[in-house]
N, C-alpha and C positions, 0 to 999 in steps of 0.2 A: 435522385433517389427520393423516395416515399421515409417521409421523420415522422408518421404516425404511427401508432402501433397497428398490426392487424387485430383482427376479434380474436383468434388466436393465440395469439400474443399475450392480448388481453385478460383471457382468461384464463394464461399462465399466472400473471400477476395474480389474479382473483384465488389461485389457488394455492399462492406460497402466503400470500396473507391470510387463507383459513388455516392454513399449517402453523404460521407465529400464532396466531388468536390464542389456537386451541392447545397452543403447548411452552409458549412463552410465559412463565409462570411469574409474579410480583415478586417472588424473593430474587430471582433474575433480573429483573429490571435493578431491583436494587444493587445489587452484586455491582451491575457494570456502571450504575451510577458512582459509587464509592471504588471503584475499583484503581481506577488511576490508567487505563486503557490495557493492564495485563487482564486478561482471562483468569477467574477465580473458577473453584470447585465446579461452578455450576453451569459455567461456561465452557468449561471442559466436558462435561458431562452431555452439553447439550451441543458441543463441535462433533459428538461422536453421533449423539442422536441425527443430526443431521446425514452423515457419513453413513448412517445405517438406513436411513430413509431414502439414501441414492442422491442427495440433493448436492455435495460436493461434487464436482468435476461433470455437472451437467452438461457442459459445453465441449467436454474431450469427445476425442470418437470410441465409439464404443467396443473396438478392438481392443482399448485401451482401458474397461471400465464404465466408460463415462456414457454419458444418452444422448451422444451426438447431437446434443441442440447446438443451435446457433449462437454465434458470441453476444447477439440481439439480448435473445431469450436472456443468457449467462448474465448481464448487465441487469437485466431485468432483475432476478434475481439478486445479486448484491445492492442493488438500487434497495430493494424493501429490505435486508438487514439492516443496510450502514441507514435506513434511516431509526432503526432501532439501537443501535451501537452492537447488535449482534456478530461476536467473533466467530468469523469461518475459516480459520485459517490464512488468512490475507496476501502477505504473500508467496505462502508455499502455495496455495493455491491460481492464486491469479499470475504469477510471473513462473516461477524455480519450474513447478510441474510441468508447464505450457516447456518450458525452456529442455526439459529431458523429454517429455515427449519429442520433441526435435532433436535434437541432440546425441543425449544418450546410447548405450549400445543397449540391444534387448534384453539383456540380461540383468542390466542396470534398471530398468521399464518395468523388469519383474519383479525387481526386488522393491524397489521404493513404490512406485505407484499405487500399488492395493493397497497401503499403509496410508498413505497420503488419503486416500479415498474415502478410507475405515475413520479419517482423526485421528488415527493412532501415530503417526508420525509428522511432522512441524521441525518446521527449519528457518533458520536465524541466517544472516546476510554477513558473513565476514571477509569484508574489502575495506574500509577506510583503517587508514592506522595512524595514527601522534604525525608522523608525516607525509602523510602520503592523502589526500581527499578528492576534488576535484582530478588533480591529476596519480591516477591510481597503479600509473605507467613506471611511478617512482617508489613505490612501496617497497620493504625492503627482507618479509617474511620470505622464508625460505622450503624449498621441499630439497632434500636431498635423498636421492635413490639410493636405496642400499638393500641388494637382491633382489625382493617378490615383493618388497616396502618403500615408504616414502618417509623420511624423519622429516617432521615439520616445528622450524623457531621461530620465535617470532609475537608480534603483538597486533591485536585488533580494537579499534574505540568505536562508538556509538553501537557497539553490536547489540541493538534491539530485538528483543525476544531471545535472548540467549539464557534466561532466567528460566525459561518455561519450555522452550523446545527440545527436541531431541536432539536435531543435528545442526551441522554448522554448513555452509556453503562459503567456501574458501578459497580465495586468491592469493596464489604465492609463485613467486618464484621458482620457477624451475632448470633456466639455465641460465647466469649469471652474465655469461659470455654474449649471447643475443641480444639483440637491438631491444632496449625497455619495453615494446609494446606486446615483442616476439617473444620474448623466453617466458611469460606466465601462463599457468594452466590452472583448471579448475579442480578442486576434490570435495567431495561430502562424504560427511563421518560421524558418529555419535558425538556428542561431548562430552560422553561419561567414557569417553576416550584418557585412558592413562596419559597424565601430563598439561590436561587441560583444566586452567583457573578462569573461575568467570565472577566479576568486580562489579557494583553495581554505580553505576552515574546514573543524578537523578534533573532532571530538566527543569527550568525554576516554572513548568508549569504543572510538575508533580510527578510524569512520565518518568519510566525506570529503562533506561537505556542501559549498556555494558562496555564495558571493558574483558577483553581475551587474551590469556599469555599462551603460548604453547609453547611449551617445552618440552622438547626434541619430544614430540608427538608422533609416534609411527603408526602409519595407515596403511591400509593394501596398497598395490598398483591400482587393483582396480574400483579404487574410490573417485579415481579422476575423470574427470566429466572429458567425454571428446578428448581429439588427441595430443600426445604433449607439446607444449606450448603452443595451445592453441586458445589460451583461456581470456583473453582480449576479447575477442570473437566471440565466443562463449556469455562473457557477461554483456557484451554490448544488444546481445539478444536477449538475455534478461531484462537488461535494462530497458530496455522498448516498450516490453512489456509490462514493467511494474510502473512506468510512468503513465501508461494507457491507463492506468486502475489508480494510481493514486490523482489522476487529476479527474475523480470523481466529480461529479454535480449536486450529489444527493443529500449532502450535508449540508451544503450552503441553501440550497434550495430552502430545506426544513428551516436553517436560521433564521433568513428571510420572511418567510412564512411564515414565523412566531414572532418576528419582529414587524410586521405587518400588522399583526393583530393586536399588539400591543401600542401600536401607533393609530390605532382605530378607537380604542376606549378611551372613555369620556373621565373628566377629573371632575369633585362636587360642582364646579363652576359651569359643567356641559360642556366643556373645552376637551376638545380631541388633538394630539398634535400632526393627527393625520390632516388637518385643516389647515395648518401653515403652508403655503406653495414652494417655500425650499425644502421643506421636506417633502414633499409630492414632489419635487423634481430628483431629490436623491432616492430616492425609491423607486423612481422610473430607470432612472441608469441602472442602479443596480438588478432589476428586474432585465433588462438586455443585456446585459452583460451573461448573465444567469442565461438566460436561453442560448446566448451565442456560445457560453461553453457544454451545454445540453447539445447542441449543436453538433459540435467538434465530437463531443463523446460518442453519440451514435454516428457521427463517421469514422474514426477510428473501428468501433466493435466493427461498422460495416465491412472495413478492410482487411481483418481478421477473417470472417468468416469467408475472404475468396483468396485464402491465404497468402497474403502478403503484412510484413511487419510494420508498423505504423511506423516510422522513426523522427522526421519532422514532425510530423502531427502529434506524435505523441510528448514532443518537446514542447510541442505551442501549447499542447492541453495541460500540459504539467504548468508551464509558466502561465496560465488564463487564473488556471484554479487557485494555487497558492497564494496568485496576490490578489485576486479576488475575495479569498477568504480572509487576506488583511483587511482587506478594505471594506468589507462587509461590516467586521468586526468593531474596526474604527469610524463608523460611522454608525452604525447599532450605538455604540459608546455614549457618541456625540448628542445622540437623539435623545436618548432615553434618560442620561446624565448618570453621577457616582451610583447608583442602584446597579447598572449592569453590570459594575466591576463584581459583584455578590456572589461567592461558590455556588453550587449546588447545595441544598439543604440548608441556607439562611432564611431568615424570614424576611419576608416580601422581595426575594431574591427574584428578576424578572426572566423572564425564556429559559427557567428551568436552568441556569446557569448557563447556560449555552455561551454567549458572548465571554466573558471574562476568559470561559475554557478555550474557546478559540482565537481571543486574541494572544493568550498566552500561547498558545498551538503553530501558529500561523506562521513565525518566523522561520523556526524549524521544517516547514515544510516548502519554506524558499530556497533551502542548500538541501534538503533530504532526495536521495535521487538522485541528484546532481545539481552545481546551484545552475538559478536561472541565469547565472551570465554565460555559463557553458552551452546552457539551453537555447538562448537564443543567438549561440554561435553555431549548433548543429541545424538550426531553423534557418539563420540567415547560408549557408553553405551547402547543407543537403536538402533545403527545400528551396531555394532561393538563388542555387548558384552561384551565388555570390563569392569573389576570390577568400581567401583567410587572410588575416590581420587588417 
C-alpha cells in the first residue's frame, strides 16, 4: 500500500484547516487550555457547529448521514483537531456510532444517528465497575426484564464523560444463569433516566472521570443494542474500534515537534542541547518509533475502509501509542529538566505545558481500553497464533 497522501487527500486537509483558521476563535483555544479535557460552553457550541457544517461522521455512508469518505480522509480529519485539542465527540463518534451502524436495528440508526450527527447527542462508556475491569465477563450490574422494560442495578467507575453526555452505553447482566461471557447484553439510555447518580472521580492529572449508581433504572426493551445476551460481541466491536482511534499519532507527533524545537535553541552561552549526541540519539528513536506508529494507524484506517475490523492491530497500536507517549514524556522530562514539570499558563513554562500534561496522562492510557497486558494477549493469540497462557 501507498502511506502518502494523494493531492486529494491533501487538499482535504488544506480544507478542514481553513475551516479551524477561520472559526476557531482565541476564547476557544483558551477554554480547552483550562478546561481539564471536559468540553466547556464553547466547545459545545462549536461540536454542533461542526455537526451542522456536515464535518461529524465524514466517513459513515451516506445512507446513514454521513459523506461516505474514507476512513483515510476520516483520520485525516481528526488528525488536524486532536492537534488542536478540538472536542468532536470522540468516542461516540469514532467507535459507539461506527459500532450501531453495524449493529443496531434500523430503527435504533434512526433514532440515534442524526443526533449523533447534529452534536446534539454524546455518549459515555459504562463497562468497568469496583470489580470487574480488565476482566468485564465478571461484572455484576444487572438488567432484569419486567414486561416491555429492563430494571437496571448496579454500579459503574471511571465512566468518563458521564458529566457532560446525554446517554450511557451499558453493560450488564442479563441472564445470570449463562456462561459469564454469554448472558451480557448491551442498552443505551439517557441519564437523565429516573434513578441514575453520577459522582465525580478526579485523576491526579486533573481529568474528571465518574462514577454511575443505577438504581433499579428502567429502560425500554428496545434500548438494547443487538440481541439478548449478546453484549460480549457487541462491545468487543466497539472495542476494536475505540482502540483504532485512541492509539492516535497526532499528539505525540506535535509533542515531539515542540520538543524538537526546544532542543534546537540556543542558551546565552550559544549552547543548543540539540548538540549533545545522546540526545540526537534519543530523538532519533523517538522520531522512528513515531513513524512506525504513523505507520500502523494508516494501516488500520486502511482496513477499515475494505471493511474488515482491525483487532490485532488495533491492540499493537493501542499498546505503540500509550507507551510511547510515556516515554516521550519521560524523556522530554529528562532533557529539558524541572521547567517541563510547569502547567499550562506558568511563566517560562516550556511546550505550552504539554509534557507535565502528558506525563501525567500517559499512565491512564496504559489500562484505558483495556490494559496493555490483555493487549498484547489478543496481539500474541489473534494475530500471532500463538496457544493462551
Amino acid at each position: 500500500m501507498d502511506f502518502r497522501y494523494s493531492a486529494e487527500q491533501e487538499q482535504f486537509r488544506q480544507q478542514i484547516r481553513q475551516f479551524l483558521d477561520d472559526n476557531v476563535s482565541d476564547a476557544l483555544r483558551e477554554e480547552i487550555a483550562v478546561s481539564g479535557h471536559s468540553p466547556g460552553p464553547l466547545a459545545t457550541e462549536f461540536l454542533k457547529l461542526l455537526g451542522k457544517q456536515g464535518w461529524l461522521g465524514i466517513g459513515w455512508p451516506k445512507e446513514h448521514g454521513g459523506q461516505g469518505r474514507s476512513m483515510i480522509e476520516q483520520s485525516i480529519f481528526y488528525h488536524e483537531l486532536d492537534l488542536q485539542d478540538i472536542h468532536y465527540g470522540n468516542l461516540t463518534i469514532t467507535s459507539l456510532a461506527l459500532t450501531l451502524i453495524k449493529l443496531a436495528s434500523e430503527e435504533q440508526k434512526q433514532q440515534y444517528l442524526p443526533h449523533i450527527l447534529s452534536g446534539d447527542l454524546e455518549i459515555c462508556l459504562g463497562y468497568t465497575e469496583p470489580n470487574a475491569g480488565s476482566d468485564l465477563a465478571s461484572l455484576s450490574t444487572r438488567a432484569v426484564r419486567d414486561g416491555d422494560e429492563y430494571v437496571i442495578t448496579g454500579q459503574k467507575v471511571y465512566t468518563t464523560g458521564a458529566h457532560y453526555a446525554s446517554h450511557i452505553w451499558l453493560l450488564a447482566r442479563t441472564d445470570p444463569t449463562a456462561p459469564r461471557h454469554k448472558g451480557l447484553s448491551v442498552f443505551i439510555f439517557p441519564l437523565a433516566t429516573p434513578g441514575v447518580t453520577v459522582r465525580p472521580i478526579y485523576t491526579m492529572e486533573g481529568i474528571r472521570t465518574n462514577e454511575v449508581f443505577l438504581d433499579e433504572v428502567r429502560v425500554p426493551a428496545s434500548a438494547m443494542i443487538g440481541a439478548p445476551n449478546s453484549g460480549f460481541y457487541t462491545i468487543a466491536v466497539a472495542l476494536d474500534f475505540e482502540r483504532v482511534f485512541m492509539g492516535k499519532y497526532t499528539k505525540i507527533r506535535r509533542n515531539f515537534d515542540a520538543l524538537l524545537a526546544c532542543c534546537k535553541e540556543t542558551d546565552d552561552a550559544g549552547q543548543a542541547r540539540y548538540d549533545d549526541p545522546v540526545i540526537q540519539d534519543r530523538l532519533v528513536r523517538l522520531h522512528i518509533d513515531i513513524e512506525r506508529l504513523r505507520l500502523l494507524c494508516t494501516k488500520t484506517a486502511w482496513m477499515i475502509d475494505r471493511g474488515k475490523v482491525p483487532n490485532a492491530e488495533a491492540s499493537a497500536q493501542k499498546i505503540l501509542a500509550s507507551e510511547l507517549e510515556q516515554r516521550l514524556a519521560d524523556e522530554g522530562i529528562q532533557i529539558l529538566g524541572p521547567r517541563a514539570l510547569l502547567e499550562y499558563g506558568s511563566p517560562h513554562v516550556p511546550m505550552q505545558g504539554y509534557l507535565a500534561q502528558s506525563w501525567l496522562l500517559a499512565p491512564m492510557m496504559k489500562f484505558g481500553g483495556g490494559t496493555n497486558e490483555i493487549q498484547r494477549d489478543i496481539v500474541a493469540q489473534r494475530g500471532l497464533g500463538l496457544p493462551r497462557g
